[in-house]
N, C-alpha and C positions, 0 to 999 in steps of 0.2 A: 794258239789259235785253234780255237774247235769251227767245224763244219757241220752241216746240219744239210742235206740236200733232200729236194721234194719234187714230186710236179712227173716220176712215171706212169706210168701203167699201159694198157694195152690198147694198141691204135691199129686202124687199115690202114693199108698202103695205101699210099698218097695224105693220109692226114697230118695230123703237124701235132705235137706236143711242147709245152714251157717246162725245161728243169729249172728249178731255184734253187738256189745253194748258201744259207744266210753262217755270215760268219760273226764268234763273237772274237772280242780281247780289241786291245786300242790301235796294234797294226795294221789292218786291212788297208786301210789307204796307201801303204807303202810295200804293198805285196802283189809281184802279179798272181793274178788268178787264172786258174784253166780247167778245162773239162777234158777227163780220160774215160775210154770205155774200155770193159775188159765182155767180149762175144766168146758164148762158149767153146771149149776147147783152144783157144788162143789167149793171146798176152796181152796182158794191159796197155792201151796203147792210145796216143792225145789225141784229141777228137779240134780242140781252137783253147786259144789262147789269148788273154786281153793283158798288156801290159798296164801300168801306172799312170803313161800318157798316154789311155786308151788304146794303143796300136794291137791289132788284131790281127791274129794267125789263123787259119783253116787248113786239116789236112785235105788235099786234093778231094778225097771223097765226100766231103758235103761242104765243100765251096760253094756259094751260092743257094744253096739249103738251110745251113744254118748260120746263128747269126749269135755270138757271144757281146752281152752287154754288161755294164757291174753299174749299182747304184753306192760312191762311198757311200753319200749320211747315212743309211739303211744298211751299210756291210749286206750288199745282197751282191750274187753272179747270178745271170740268168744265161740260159742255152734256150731260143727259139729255134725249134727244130721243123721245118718245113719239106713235103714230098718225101716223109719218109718211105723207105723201103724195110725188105725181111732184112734183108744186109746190117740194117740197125740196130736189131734185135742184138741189146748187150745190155749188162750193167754200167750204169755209168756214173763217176766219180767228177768230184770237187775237188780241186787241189789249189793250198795258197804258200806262192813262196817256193814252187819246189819238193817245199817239205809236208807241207799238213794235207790228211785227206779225210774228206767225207768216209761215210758210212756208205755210198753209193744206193742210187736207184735205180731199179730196173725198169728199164723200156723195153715192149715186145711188141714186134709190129708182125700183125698174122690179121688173113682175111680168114 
């Protein structure tokens, strides 16, 4: 499974940004997907999570902020990121499976 993620760049606080994350190979339908960021000087670390039967995780910190969707027929993951903060300012990753990761894009949220 390769990863391909897209959809950063630099936003105000309070605005909202889309990461898309398209995957190729014939699993995706059978892999959860998730989104990890790694913020400078710190560790990589999961941001939400969509299983197979859609069930969806958010770590505390942008519960209600953001919102993880996957489209199968299109092998897409999206991250709608809503009321960002500088807090969000990281790199942020595509992961399918566990195992495979995007090349990561960078989100920076600066007034």
């Amino acid at each position: 499974v390769q990863l391909q993620a897209s959809g950063g760049g630099l936003v105000q606080p309070g605005g909202s940004l889309r990461l898309s994350c398209k995957a190729s190979g014939n699993m995706f339908s059978e892999l959860g997907m998730a989104w990890y960021r790694q913020a400078p000087g710190k560790e990589r670390a999961l941001v939400a999570s969509i299983s197979i039967g859609d069930i969806t995780y958010y770590v505390g910190s942008v519960k209600g902020r953001f919102t993880i969707s996957r489209d199968n027929a299109n092998k897409m993951v999206y991250l709608q990121m809503n009321s960002l903060t500088t807090e969000d300012t990281a790199v942020y990753y595509c992961n399918a499976g566990g195992n495979y990761w995007g090349q990561g894009t960078l989100v920076t949220v600066s007034s």
